[in-house]
FIDRENVEX-848296 format. One line per 8 residues: number of its first residue (from 1); their letters; for each residue x, y, z of N, C-alpha, C, O, CB. Coordinates in steps of 0.001 Angstrom, whole numbers, plus 500000, padded with zeros to 6 digits. Glycine has a CB too. Layout:
N
NUM) a) X Y Z X Y Z X Y Z X Y Z X Y Z; ... $
This chain:
165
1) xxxxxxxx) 531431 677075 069587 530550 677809 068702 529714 676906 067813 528586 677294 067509 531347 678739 067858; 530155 675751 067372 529179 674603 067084 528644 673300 067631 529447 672743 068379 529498 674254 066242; 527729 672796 067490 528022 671287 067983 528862 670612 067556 529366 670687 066435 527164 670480 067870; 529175 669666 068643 530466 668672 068542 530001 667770 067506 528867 667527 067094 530903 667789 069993; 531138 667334 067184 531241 666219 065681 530550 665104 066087 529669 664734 065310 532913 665607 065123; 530712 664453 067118 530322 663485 067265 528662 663493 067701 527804 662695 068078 531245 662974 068051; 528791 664784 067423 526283 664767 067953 526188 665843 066602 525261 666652 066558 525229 666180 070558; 527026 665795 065715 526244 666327 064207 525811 665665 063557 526394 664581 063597 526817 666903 063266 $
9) xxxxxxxx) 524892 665695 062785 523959 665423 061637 524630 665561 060331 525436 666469 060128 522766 666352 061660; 524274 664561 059317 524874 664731 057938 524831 665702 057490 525914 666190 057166 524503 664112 057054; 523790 666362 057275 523165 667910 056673 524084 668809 057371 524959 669326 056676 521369 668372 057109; 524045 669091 058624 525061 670378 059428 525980 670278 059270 526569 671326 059006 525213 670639 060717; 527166 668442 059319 528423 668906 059302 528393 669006 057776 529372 669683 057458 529564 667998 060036; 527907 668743 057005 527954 669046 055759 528330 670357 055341 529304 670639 054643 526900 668771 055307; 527248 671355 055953 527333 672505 055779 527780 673339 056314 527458 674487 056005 526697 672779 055648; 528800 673064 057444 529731 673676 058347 531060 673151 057444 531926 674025 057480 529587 673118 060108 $
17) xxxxxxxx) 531405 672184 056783 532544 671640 056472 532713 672788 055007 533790 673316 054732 532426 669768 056273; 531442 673008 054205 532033 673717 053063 531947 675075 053674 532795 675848 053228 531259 673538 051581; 531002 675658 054739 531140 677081 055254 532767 678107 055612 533112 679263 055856 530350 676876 056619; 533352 676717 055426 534573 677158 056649 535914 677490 055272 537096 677744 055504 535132 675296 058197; 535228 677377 053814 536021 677559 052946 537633 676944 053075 538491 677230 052240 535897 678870 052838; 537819 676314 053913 538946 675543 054213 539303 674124 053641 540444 673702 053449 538888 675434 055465; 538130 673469 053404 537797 672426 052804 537051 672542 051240 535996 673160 051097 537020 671815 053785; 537769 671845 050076 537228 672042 048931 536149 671686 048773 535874 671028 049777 537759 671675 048130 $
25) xxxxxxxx) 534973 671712 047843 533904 671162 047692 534421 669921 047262 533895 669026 047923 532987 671834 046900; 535254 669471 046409 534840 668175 046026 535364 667299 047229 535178 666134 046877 535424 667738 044551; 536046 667322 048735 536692 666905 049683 535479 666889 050107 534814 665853 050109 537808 667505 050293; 535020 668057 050530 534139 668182 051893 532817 666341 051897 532374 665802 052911 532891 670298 051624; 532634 666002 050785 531841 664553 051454 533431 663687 052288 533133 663017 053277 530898 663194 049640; 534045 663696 052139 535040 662324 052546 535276 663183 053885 535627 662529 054867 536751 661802 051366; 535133 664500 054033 535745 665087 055480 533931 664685 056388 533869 664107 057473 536424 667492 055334; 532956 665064 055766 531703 664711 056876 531663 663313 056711 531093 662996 057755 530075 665413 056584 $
33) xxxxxxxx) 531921 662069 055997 531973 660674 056020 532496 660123 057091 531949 659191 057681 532583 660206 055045; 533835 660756 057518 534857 660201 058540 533974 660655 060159 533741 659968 061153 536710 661130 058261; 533622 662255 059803 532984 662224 061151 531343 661732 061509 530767 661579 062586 533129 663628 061569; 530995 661604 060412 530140 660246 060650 530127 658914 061512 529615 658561 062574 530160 659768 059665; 531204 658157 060222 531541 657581 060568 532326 656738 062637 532314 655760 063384 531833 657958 059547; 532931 658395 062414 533455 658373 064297 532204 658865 065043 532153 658564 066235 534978 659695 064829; 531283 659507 064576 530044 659643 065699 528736 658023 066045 527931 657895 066967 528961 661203 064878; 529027 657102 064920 528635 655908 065023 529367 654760 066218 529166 653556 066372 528779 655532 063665 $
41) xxxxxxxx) 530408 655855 067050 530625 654546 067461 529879 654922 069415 530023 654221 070417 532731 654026 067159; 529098 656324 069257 528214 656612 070148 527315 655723 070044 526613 655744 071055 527755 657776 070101; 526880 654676 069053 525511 653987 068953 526109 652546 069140 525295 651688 069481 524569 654259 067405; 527573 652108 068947 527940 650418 068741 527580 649694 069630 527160 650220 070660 529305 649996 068652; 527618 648594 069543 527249 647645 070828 528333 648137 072293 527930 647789 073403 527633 645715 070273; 529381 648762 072214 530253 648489 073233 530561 649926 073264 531770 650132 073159 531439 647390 073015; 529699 651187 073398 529297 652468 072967 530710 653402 073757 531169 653097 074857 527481 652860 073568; 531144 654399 073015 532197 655550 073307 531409 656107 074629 530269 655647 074585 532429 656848 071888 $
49) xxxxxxxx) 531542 656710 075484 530957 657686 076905 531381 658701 076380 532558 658810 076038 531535 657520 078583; 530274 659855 076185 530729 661443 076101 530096 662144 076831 528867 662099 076772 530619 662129 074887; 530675 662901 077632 530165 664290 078301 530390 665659 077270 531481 666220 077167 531120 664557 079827; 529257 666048 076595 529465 667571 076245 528746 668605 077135 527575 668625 077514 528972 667838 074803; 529828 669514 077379 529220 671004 077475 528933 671411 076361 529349 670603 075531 530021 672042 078027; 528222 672607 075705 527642 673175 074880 527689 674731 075180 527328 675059 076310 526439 672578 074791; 528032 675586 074434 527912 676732 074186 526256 677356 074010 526260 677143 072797 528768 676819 073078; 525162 677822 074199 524113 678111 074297 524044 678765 072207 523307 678690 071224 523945 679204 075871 $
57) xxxxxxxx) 525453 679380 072661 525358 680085 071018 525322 678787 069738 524627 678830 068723 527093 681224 070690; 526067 677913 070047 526088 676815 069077 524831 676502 068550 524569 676351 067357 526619 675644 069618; 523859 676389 069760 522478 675711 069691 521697 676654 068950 520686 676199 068415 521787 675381 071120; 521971 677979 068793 521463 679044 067637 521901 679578 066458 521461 680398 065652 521310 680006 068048; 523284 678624 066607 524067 679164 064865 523219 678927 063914 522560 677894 064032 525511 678305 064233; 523025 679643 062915 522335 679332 061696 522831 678654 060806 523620 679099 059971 521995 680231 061122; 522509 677714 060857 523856 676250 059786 522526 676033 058692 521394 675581 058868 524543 673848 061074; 523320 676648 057335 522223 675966 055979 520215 675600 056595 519588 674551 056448 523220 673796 055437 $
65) xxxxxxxx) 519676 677081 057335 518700 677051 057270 518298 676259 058077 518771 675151 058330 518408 676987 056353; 516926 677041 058775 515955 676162 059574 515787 674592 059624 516002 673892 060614 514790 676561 059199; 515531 674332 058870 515110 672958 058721 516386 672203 059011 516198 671120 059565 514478 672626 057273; 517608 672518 058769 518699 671810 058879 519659 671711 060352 520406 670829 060775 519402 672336 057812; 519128 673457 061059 519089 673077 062673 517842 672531 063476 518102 672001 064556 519405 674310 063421; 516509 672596 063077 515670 671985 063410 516025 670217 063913 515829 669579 064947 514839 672280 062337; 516577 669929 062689 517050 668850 062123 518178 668286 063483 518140 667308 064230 517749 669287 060513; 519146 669458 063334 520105 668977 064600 519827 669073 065646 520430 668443 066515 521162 669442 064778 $
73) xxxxxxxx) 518750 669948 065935 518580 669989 067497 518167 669007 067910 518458 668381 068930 517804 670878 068053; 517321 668786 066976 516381 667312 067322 517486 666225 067480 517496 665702 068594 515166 666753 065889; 517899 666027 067088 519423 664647 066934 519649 664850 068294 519158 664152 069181 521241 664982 065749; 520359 665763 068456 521136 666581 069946 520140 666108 071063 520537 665616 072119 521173 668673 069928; 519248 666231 070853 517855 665845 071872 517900 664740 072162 517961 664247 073288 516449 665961 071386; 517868 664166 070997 517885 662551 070909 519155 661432 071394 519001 660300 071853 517723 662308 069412; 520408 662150 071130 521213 661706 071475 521391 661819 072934 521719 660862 073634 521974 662042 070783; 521161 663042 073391 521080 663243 075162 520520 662148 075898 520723 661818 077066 520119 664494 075654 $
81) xxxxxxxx) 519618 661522 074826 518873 660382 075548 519405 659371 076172 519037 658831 077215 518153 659787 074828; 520722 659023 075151 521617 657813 075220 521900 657410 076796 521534 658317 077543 523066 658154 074417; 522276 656649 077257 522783 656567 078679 524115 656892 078384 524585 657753 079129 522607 655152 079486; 524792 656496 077595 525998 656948 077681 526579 658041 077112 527784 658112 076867 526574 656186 077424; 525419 659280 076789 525686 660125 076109 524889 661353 077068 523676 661260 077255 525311 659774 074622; 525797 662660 077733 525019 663407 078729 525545 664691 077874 526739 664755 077582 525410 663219 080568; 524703 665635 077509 524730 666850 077114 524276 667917 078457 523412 667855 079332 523794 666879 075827; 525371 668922 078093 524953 670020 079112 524955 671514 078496 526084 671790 078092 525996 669985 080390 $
89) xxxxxxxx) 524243 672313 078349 524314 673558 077870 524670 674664 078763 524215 674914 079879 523204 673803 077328; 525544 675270 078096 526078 676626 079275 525797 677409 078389 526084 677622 077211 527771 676890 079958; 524699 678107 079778 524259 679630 078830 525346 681233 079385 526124 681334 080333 522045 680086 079367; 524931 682301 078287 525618 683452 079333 525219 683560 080496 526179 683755 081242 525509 684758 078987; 523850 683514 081256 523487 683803 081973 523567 683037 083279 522740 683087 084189 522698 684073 081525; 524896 682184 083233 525108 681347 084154 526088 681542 084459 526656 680713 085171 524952 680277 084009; 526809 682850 084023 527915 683214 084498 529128 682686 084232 529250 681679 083535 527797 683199 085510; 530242 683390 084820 531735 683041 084431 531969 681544 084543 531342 680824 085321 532821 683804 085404 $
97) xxxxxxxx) 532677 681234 083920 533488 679770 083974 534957 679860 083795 535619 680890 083670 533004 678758 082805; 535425 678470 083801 536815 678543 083490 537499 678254 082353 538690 678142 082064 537336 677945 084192; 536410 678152 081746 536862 677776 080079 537037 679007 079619 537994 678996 078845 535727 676946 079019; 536440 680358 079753 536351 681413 079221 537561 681990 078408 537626 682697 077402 535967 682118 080132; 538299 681538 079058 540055 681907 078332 540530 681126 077231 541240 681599 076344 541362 681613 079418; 540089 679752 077282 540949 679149 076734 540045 678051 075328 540577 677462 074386 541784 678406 078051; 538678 678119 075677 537628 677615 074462 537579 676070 074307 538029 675210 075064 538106 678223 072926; 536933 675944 073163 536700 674313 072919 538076 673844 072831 539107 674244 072292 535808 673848 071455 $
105) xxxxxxxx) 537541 672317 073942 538766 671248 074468 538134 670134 074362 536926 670261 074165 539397 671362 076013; 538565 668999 074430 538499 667630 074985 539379 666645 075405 540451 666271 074930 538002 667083 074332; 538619 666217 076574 539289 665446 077224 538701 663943 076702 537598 663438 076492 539184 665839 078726; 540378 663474 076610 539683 661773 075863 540501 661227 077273 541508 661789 077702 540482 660887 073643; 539845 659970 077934 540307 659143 078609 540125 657762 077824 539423 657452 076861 539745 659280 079877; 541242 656892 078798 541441 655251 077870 541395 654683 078939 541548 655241 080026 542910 654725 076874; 541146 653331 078737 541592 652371 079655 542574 651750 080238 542592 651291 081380 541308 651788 079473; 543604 651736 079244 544843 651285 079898 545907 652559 079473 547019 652057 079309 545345 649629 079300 $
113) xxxxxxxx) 545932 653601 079308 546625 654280 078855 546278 655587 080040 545328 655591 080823 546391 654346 077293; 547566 656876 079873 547079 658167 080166 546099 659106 079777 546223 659198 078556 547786 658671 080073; 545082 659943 080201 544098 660438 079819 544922 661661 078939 545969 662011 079482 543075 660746 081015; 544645 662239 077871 545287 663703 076979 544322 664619 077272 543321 664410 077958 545447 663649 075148; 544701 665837 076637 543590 666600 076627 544099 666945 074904 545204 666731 074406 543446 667965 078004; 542746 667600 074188 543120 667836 072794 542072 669482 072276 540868 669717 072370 542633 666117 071779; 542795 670002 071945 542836 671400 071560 542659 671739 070161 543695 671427 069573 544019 671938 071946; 541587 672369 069162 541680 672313 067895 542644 673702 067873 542383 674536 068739 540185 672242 067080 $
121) xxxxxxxx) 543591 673956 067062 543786 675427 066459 543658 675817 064857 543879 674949 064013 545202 675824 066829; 543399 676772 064587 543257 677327 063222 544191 676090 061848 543749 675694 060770 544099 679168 063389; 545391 675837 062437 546239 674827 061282 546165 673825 061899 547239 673260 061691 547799 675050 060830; 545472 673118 062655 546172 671918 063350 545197 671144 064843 544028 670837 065078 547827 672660 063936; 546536 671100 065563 545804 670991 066581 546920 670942 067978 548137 671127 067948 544843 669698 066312; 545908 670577 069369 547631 670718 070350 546456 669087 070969 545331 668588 070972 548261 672974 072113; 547951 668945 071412 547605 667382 072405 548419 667745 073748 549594 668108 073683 548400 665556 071574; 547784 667635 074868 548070 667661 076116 548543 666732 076818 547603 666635 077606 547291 667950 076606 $
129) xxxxxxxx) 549674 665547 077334 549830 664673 077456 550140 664993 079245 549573 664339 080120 550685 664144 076370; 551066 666034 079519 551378 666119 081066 550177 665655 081551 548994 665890 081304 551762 667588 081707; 550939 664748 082501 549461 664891 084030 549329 666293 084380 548139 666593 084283 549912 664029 085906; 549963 667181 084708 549913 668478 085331 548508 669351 084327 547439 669869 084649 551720 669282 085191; 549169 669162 083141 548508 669879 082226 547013 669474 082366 546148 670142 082932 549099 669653 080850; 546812 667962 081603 545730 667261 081807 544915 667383 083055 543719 667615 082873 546082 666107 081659; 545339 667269 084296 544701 667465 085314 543858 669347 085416 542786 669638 085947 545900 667022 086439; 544665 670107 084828 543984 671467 084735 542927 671721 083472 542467 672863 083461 545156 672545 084628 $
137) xxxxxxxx) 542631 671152 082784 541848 670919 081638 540643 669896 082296 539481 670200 082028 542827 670235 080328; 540865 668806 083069 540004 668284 084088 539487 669381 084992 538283 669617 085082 540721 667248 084886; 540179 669880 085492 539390 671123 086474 538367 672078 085695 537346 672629 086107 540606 672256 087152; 538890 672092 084607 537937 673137 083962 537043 672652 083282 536091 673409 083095 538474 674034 083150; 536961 671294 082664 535875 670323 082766 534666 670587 083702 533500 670865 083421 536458 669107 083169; 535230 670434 084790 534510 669694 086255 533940 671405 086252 532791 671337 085815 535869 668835 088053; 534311 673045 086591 533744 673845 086577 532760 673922 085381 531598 674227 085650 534510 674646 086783; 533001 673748 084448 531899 673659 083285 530327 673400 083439 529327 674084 083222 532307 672584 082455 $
145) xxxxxxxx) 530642 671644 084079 529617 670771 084502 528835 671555 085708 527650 671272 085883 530265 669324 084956; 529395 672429 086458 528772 672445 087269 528308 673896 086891 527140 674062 087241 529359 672027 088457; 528756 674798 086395 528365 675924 085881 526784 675652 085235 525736 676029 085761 529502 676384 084839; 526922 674883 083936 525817 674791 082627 524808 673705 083452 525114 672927 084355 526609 674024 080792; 523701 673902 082912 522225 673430 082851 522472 671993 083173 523479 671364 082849 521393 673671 081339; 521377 671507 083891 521481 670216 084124 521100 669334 082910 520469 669963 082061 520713 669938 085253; 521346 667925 082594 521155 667312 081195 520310 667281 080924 520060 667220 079720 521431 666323 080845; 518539 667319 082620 517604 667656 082055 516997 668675 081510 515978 668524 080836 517173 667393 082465 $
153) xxxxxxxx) 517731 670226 081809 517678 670848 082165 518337 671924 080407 518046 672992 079868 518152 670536 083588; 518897 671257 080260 519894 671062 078599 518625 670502 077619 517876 671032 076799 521579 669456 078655; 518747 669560 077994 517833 668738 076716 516291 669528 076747 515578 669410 075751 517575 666680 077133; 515951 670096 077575 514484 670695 077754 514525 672257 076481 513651 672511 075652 514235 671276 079893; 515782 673029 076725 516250 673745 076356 516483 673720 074892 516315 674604 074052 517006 673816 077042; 516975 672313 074767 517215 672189 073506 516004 671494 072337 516117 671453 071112 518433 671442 073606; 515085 671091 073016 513867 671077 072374 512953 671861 072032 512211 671805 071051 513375 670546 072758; 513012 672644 072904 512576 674130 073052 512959 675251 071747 512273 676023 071078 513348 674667 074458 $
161) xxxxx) 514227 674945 071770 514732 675375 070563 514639 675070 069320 514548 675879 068397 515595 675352 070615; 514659 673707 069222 514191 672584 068052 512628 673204 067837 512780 673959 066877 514208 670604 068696; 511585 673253 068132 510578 673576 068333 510440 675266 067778 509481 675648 067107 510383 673189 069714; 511261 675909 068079 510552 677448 067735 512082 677410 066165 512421 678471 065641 510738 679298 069746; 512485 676551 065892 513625 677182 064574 512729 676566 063731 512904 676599 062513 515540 676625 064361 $
């Protein structure tokens, strides 16, 4: 339902972090600092690889006013650019997937380690460590990708959008 942390903008997670009344005002800078901070390491010399899917609705939430999704779409655009950064948008109109049940996930892979999968919930969060598990959170990955818009196909979409907010 939003963009991912790591392709938000100061201004949005800003204003998603105090929206969610979960976070105090005087917290909420040190909670958007950190994810700052972790979305910088999309730009380092020795850059993180992310694949996002995207919710079509995210790309129209109304976060603290026009100018401030204007603001993100454009980022989102920009970041798609990255080589090592591929955005994909899944709209309704592309039909069922396999995420439909089960919502925002990520899959982190390592290099010398097992790949997890990681799950936000309302208090917390879940970590997926089985191969069994992990491997079905990969499948529904892989239907995602092939479901939603191509990255050119995403990013066109999402300028498009940037453009008329």
């Amino acid at each position: 339902m939003v963009i991912p942390g790591l392709l938000q903008t100061e201004s949005y997670a800003q204003a998603l972090t105090l929206g969610t009344g979960f976070v105090r005002p005087d917290h909420a800078e040190r909670f958007v600092s950190f994810r700052q901070a972790r979305a910088q390491r999309l730009t380092d010399e020795e850059p993180l690889t992310l694949h996002a899917v995207i919710g079509e609705a995210a790309l129209r939430l109304r976060v603290n006013g026009d100018e401030t999704r204007r603001a993100q779409l454009a980022h989102l655009a920009a970041m798609s650019e990255l080589p090592n950064v591929t955005v994909q948008v899944l709209r309704p109109e592309d039909g069922p997937h396999a995420a439909g049940a089960i919502g925002k996930f990520v899959l982190l892979d390592f290099a010398h380690v097992q790949p997890i999968a990681y799950t936000e919930v309302l208090d917390g969060a879940m970590y997926v460590q089985d191969p069994d598990g992990v491997r079905t959170y990969r499948m529904v990955a892989d239907n995602l990708r092939q479901v939603a818009l191509s990255p050119a196909e995403s990013r066109a979409l999402i300028r498009g959008l940037a453009g008329a907010a």
